[in-house]
N, C-alpha and C positions, 0 to 999 in steps of 0.2 A: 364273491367267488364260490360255485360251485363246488360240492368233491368230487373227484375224477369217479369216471368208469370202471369197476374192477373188470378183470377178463373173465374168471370165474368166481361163483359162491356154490357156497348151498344153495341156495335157494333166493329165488328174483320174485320181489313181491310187486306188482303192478297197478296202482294206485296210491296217493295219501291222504284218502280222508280218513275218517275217524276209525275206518277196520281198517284198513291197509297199514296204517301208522299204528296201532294197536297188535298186529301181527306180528312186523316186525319187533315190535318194543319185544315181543314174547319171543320170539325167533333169536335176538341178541339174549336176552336170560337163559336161554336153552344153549348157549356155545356154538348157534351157528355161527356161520358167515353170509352175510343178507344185504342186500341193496334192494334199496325202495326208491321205485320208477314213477315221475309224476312231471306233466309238462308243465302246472303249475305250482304255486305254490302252496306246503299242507293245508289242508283243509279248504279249499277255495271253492270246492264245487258243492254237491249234495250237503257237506257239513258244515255250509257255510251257518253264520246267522250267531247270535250273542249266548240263544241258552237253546236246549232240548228238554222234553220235558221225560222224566223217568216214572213208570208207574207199574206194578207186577200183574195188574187183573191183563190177562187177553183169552182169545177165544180158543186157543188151542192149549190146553193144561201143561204142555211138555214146554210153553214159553214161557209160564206164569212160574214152572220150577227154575226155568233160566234165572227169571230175573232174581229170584234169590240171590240165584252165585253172581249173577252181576251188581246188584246192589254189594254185596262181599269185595267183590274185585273193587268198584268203585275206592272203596273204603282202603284198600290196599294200593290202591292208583295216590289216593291221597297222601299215603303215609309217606310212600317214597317221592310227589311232588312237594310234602311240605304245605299242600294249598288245599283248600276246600273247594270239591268241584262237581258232588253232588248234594243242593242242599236239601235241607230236611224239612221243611216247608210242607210235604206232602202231596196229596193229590187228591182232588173234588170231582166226583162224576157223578153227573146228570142225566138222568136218565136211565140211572144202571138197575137190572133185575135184581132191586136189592140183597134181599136176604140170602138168594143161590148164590152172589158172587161175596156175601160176604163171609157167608160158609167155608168157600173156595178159600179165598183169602186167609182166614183161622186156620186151616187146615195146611198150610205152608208157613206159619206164625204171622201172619201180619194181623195183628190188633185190628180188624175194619169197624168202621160201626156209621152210624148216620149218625150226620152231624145236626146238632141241636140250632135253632135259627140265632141264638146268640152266638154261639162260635162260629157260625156261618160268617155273620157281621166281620165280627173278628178277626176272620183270616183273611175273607174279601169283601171288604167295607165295598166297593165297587160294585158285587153284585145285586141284581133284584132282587126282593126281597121278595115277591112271587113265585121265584126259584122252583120249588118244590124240595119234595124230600133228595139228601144229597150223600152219598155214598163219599168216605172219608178214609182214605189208606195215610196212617200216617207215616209209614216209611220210605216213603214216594218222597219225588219233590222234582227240583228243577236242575238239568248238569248245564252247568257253566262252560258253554261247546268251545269257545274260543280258547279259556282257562284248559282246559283238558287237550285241544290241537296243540294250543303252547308245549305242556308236558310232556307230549308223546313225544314233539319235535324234537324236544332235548334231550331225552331219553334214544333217541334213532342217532340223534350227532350227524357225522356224516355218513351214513348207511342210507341218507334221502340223498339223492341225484334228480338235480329238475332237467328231466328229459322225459320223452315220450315213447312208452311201447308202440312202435308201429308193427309189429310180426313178434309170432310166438312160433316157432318150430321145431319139432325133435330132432332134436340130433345124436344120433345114435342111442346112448345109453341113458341121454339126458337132454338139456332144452336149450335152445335158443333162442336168444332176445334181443329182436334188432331195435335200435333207437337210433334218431337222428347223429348222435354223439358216437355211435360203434354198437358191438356188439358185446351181449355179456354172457356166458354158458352156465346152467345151470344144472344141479340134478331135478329140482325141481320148479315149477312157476304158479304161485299164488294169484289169482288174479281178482282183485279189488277194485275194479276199476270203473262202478257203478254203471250209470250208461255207455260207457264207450267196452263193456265186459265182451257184447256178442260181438263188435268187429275183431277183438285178439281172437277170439275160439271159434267163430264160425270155419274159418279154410280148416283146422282141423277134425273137422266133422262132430264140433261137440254143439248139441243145441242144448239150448237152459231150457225151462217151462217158461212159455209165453208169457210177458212182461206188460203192459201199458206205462206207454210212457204219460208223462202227466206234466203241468206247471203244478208247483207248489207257493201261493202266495199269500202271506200272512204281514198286518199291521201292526205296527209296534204304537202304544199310546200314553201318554202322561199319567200317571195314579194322581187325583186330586186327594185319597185320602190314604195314608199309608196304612198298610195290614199293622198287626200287632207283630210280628215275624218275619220270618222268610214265607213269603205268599204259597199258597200251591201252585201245583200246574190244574189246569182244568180241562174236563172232557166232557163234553156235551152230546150225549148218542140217543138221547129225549127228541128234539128237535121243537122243543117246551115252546121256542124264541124262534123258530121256522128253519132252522140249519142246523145240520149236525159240525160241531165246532172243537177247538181245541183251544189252549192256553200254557202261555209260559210265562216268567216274572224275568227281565231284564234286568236287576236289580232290583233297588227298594225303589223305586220311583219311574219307572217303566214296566209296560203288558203287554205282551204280545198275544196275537191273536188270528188265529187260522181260522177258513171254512174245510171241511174234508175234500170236500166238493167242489173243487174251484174250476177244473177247466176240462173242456170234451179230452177225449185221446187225443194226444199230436200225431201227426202224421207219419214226421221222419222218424222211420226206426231206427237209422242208422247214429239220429243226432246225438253227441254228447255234449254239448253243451245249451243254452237257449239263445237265439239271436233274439236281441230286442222289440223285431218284429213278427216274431215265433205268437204269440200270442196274443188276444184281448182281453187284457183284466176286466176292463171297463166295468161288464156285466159284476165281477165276481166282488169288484172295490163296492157299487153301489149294495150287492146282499149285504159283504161284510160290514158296513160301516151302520146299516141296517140292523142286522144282528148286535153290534155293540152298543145300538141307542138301546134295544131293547135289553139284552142279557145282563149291559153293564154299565148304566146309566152314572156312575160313579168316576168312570173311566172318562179325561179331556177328550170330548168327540173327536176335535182334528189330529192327526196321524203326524208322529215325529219322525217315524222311519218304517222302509216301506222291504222287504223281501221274498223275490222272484226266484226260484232256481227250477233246475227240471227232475224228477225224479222217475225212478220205473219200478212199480212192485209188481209183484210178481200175479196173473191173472187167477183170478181165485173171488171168494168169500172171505178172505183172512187178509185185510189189510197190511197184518207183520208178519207173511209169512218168508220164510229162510229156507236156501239150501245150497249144496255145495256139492260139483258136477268133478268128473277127474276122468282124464283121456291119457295117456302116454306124456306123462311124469305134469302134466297141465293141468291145475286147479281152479274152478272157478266160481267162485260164492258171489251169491244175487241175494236181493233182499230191498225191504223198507222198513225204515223205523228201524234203524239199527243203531242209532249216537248211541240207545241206551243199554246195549248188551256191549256195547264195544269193548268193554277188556278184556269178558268173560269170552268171547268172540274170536278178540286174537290168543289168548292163549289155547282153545279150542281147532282153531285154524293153524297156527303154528305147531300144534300135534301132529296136524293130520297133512303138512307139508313136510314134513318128517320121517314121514313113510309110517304113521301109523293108522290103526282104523278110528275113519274119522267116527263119532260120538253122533249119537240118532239123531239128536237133533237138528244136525246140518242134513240128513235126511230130507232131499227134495221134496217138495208136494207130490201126492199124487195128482194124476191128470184126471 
């Protein structure tokens, strides 16, 4: 049984993946009143998948300070779930400008340093030992995406309504939210609603910075030999092994495994979800499984589980880049690679549905 529709809140937050649901959790601690809009169920779309991996190095320094306060937030996400949901496992990057990003890194406290080929073993008995030199954050690690959608879930209670924003419109003073089930009036509307963000805000003349949309599909594969820990996540921007790649630990006995690079742009701008026949892995299954005879020769070749979804970052040179657009009481945050700022996010987001000034780093790209 669904929770009913209220007629008014505060504030109509429109989406629940891992910021939408992150939002509101922060919008409820702050004494709004919030309903979060979602046709399905949390976390089903973009956030779907078992872990995400959390790491502080990125190319824009104002995300690399984020992840401080979100590794922070994390840690305060846990206190109050009782659960452990970003591990500490760390994170392995290959390929990385070592010495400048481990400067970077010190310089915001994180201990970095290259890892020695014995603790290399150690953390991923799986990888090649060709490897090369391997840049090592240990305060990184892997968030538990399912573990963290459960808690926000509980934490929203009934504040989540599975219905669908179909129209976003001002109304007088404040906004209106139609969905199949009625309508709910707002003073303001957060809109998280990943691909399906530009059908709510386009009729009101809000454009975001150009997006590609993309498939994202990554292999989950047996661990023949277990790390000594919690594994890292891993990033490959070398292309040592012929692909620039990513990693995450599904457990102790499960790897998952992305290419960055998997598929042209898609076509439908409009599309929010992926039909089955939206894309062909085919080419992208044959590099990756390519890529994991080589990187991770350790790793059970054949694939236990397989994950598709669609994503849209934002057009740029900055894979994560973030921002957040506001029209006539209508807010609208875009982004990729966001599972791992998500608490520090929605409390950031729910500031600034609040009526305050939103914080620079929701600062759009420039074009």
């Amino acid at each position: 049984m669904t929770a009913p529709l209220p007629p008014r809140v505060d504030v109509v937050v429109a989406g629940a993946g891992i910021v939408g649901l992150a939002a509101t959790d922060a919008l409820v601690r702050r004494g709004a009143s919030v309903v979060c809009l979602d046709g399905g169920a949390p976390g089903h779309a973009q956030s779907a998948g078992l872990a995400r991996g959390f790491r502080h190095i990125h190319a824009d320094p104002a995300l690399t300070r984020l992840a401080v306060r979100s590794r922070e937030a994390w840690r305060r996400l846990e206190e109050r779930a009782g659960a452990g949901l970003l591990e500490r496992g760390g994170a392995v990057r290959l390929g990385a400008n070592v010495e400048p990003e481990i400067a970077a890194l010190r310089e915001i406290g994180v201990e970095a340093r290259v890892l020695d080929p014995g603790e290399a073993r150690s953390r991923l008995p799986w990888l090649a030992p060709e490897a090369g030199p391997l840049l090592f954050d240990p305060d990184a690690g892997a968030v538990r995406a399912q573990a963290a959608v459960r808690a926000l879930t509980g934490f929203v209670g009934d504040r989540f309504v599975r219905t669908r924003a179909l129209a976003v419109e001002p109304d007088g003073d404040g906004v209106r939210v139609v969905t199949p089930r009625g309508e709910v009036r707002c003073a303001r509307c957060l809109i998280c609603a990943g691909t399906g963000t530009e059908r709510l805000v386009a009729p009101l003349g809000l454009t975001l910075a150009p997006r590609e949309r993309r498939a994202a599909f990554r292999l989950t594969f047996r661990v023949t030999t277990p790390a000594a820990g919690p594994a890292p996540v891993w990033g490959d921007r070398g292309e040592r092994f012929g692909e620039i790649a990513y990693g995450a630990p599904e457990g102790p006995d499960r790897y998952a495994v992305g290419l960055i690079d998997t598929t042209p742009v898609l076509d439908a701008p409009d599309a929010e979800a992926l039909p089955s026949d939206a894309v062909d892995v085919r080419d992208a299954r044959r590099r990756l499984l390519a890529y994991v005879r080589a990187a991770f020769p350790g790793l059970d070749p054949e694939p236990v589980d397989v994950m598709l979804r669609l994503f849209a970052s934002l057009r740029g040179p900055d894979e994560d880049a973030i921002g957040l657009w506001e029209r006539d009481g209508v807010l609208a945050f875009a982004g990729h690679n966001l599972f791992k700022h998500a608490p520090s996010l929605g409390d950031l987001l729910a500031d600034a549905a609040l009526g305050g000034a939103p914080d620079p780093v929701l600062s759009p790209p420039r074009a």
